[in-house]
N, C-alpha and C positions, 0 to 999 in steps of 0.2 A: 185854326190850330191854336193861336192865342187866348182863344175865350176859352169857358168851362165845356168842356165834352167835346172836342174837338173832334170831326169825323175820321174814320182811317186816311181818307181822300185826303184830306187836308193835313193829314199828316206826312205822309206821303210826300205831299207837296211841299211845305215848310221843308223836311226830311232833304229833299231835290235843292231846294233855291240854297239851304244851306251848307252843303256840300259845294255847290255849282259856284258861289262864291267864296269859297275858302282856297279851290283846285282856282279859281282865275287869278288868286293872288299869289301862286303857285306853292302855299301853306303846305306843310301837315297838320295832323289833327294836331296834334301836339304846342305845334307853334301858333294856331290860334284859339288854344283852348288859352293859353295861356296871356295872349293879347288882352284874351276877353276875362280872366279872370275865373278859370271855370276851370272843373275835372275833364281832363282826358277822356276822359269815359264817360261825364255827361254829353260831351258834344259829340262822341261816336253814336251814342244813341240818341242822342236827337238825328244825327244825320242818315241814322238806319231804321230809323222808326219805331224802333223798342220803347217810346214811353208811351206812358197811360194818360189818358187828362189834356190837361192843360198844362202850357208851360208859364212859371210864373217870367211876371213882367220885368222885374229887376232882369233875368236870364235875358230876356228880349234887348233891353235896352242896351243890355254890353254889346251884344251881337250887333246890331245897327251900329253902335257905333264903332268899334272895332271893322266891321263891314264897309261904313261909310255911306250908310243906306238910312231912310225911314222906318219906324217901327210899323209904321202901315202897309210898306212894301213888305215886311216878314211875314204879316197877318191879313194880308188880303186873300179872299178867299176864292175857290174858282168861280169865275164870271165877272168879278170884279172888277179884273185888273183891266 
């Protein structure tokens, strides 16, 4: 999901993990769009799968860090992990 052309699968997925750790910090979207510096409504659609593409990397690295995660764990892809 991080590279260019990111398959639906992997969107999906990224979509899942980031959701999966926003509800464990027991967030709304709201409160960590705004941790990470981002629109409300980019991070609803990242977590619903509504974008296209690639996500740029700046977007990744607030998320990791705001998450507390690797940006490799946001972009690993299935089989990887």
């Amino acid at each position: 999901m991080c590279s260019r052309g990111g398959s639906m699968d992997e969107r999906v997925r990224f979509g899942r993990q980031l959701r999966s750790l926003r509800v464990a910090r027991g967030w709304t979207v709201s409160e960590a769009a705004a941790r990470a510096g981002l629109r409300q409504q980019t991070l609803s659609r990242l977590e619903a799968r509504r974008t296209l593409g690639h996500v740029e990397a700046w977007v990744v690295v607030r998320l990791a860090r705001v998450y507390a995660v690797s940006m490799e764990s946001l972009c690993v892809r299935e089989g990887e992990d």
